[in-house]
N, C-alpha and C positions, 0 to 999 in steps of 0.2 A: 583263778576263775571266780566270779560272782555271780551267784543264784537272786535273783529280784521278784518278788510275789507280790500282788496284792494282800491287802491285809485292811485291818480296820486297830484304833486305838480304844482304851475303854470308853471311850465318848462316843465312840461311832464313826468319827472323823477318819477318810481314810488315809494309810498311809500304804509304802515302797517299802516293807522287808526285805532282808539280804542276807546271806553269809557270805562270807568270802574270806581265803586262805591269804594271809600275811608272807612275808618273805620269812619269818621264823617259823612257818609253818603250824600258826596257830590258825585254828575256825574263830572268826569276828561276826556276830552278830551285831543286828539293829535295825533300826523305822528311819524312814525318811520321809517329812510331810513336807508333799510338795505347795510350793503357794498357790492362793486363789488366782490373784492377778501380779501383777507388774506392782514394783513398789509405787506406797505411796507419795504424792506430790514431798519433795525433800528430803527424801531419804536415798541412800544410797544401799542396793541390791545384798543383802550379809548372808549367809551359809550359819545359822545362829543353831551351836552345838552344847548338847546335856550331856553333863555327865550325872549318874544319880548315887544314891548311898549304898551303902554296905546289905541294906536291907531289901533292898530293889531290884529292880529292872530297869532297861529300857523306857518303863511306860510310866517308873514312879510318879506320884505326887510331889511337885505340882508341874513335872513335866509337862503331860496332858494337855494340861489349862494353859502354861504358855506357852506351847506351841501352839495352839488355837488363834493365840491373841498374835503371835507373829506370824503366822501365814494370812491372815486377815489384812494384816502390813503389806502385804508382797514377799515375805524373808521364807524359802526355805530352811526347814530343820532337821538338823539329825543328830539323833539320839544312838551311842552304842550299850551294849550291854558291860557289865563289867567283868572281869575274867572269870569267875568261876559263877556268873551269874545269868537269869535271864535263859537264853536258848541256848547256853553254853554252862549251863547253872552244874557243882561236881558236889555229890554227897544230899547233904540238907541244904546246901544254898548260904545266901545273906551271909548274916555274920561267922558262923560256925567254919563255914569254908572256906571263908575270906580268911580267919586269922593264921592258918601256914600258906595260902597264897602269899600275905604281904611278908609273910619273911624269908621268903623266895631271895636271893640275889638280883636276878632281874627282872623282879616282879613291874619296879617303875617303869625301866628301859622296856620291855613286851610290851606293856599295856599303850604305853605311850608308839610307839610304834603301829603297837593296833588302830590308835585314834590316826593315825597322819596316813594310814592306809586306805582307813573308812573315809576321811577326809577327799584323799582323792578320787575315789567310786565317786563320792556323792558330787563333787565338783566334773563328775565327767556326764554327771546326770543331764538329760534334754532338759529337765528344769530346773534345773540348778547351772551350771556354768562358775568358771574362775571369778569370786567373786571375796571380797574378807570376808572376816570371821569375826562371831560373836562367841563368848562362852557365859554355862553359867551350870556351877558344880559344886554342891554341899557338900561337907562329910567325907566320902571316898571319894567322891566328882571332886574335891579340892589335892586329894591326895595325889591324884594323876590330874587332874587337870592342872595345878600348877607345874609340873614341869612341859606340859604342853603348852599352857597360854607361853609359857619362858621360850620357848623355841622356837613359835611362830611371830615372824615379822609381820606377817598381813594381820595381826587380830587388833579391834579396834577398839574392844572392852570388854568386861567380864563382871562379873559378880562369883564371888570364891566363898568359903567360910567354914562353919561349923568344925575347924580345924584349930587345936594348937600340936605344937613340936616342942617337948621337952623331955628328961629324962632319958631311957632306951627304948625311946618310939623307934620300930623299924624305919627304917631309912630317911630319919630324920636331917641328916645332915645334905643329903641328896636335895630335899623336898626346901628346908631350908635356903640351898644353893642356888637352885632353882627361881626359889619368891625373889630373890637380889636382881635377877634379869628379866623382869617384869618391868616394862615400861608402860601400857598401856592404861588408859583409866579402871580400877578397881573399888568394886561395893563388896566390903568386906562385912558378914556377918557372925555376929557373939552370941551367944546362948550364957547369962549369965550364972545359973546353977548347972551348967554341962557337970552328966554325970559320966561324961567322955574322955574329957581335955579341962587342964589348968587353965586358969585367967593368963598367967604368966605368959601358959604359951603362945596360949592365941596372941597374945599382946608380941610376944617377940618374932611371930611369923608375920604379924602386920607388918611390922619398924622393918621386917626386912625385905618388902617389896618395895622396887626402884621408883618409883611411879611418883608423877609427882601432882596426881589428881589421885587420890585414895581417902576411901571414907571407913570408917569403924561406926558399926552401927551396933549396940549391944542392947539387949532383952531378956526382963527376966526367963527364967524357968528351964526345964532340962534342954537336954540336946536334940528330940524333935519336936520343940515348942515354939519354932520359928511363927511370931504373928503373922494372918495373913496382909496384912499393911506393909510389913518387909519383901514381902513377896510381888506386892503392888508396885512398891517402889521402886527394888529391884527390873521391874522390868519399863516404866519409865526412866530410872536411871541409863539404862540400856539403851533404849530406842532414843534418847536426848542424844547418843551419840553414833546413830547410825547414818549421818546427814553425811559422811566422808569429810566436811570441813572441821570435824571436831566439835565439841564442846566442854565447857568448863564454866562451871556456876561462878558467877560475880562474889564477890566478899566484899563485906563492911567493916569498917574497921571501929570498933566500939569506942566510946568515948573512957579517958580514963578518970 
């Protein structure tokens, strides 16, 4: 069963609350902003989904802002909560409850289940409809969201990051496994002093998405010092390829 409310975002902007019960018999929160109009001229219709960080919600930063900027597109959005966060948030929240959530067994397999459930509520929505999918998930949104962008054949791009896998990162090899069956175009973002994750790793979780349009984009400063210019980019990088013909930037080849 799913509960649908009105609601508003911290902008004001409204959005389509919900809960609803998974087949694992978890409660799944989250927003859905439905679009202004019909997309615009060239682009093709996306279902464009956040995932957010450890420290968040639903509504993090820079969620908000772009979802703004993709409903203004015509792109319904939907945002869930992450497992022990948000309107399902267990203890203190954010990081603290996060670290024996992820080393859960089936911390990945639930969550990701949770998104392909939310997924299809929201695709049964009267404004929303069977339509691809967009992703774009820092930090935790990479943790689960790369084994979801891996599963889903209709997704048509993504922006990932703030992630490396090394060492005895919980379900490192899972999450790893996962980046290899990613085929879709990926803006992969670096935080170059992460006081999170090694260079190494992020570098070795890049090398092992399949993808054969992928960017590395690295930035000084800690793990949420993402510039907002990465964030700009990111979501032109995104919308260049929501035309459903693809796209993929020209190369020059430098003189030697």
């Amino acid at each position: 069963m799913t509960l649908w409310y009105d609601a508003k975002d911290p902008s004001g902007r409204p959005t389509q609350e919900f809960r609803l019960e998974t087949t694992r018999g978890r409660d799944v929160t989250g927003a859905l902003w439905p679009p202004e109009n019909g997309p615009q001229q060239g682009l093709q219709k996306h279902l464009v989904c956040f995932g957010h960080g450890a420290s968040g919600n639903r509504y993090q930063p820079p969620i908000t802002h772009l979802a703004g900027r993709f409903i203004e597109l015509g792109m319904p959005v939907l945002s869930i909560d992450g497992p022990v966060h948000g309107l399902r948030q267990q203890g203190e929240g954010g990081r603290t409850a996060f670290a024996p959530e992820l080393a859960r067994q089936t911390c990945i397999e639930d969550m990701v289940d949770d998104w392909q459930i939310a997924i299809t509520e929201a695709q049964g929505h009267r404004d929303v409809g069977i339509t691809p999918l967009a992703y774009f998930g820092l930090s935790m949104g990479s943790i689960f969201g790369i084994p979801l962008v891996a599963a889903r054949d209709d997704m048509t791009v993504a922006t990932l990051g703030l992630l490396g896998i090394s060492g005895r990162f919980p379900h490192g090899n899972e999450v790893m496994a996962a980046a290899a069956n990613i085929t879709c175009p990926v803006l992969f973002l670096m935080q170059l002093e992460d006081e999170l994750f090694e260079r190494q790793g992020y570098l070795e979780l890049f090398d092992a998405m399949a993808s054969d349009d992928k960017r590395l984009h690295a930035n000084p400063g800690l793990h949420p010092d993402v510039p907002t210019e990465e964030i700009n980019f990111s979501f032109d990088f995104m919308v260049a390829h929501l035309s459903g013909s693809g796209h993929k930037s020209p190369t020059t080849r430098m003189a030697e």
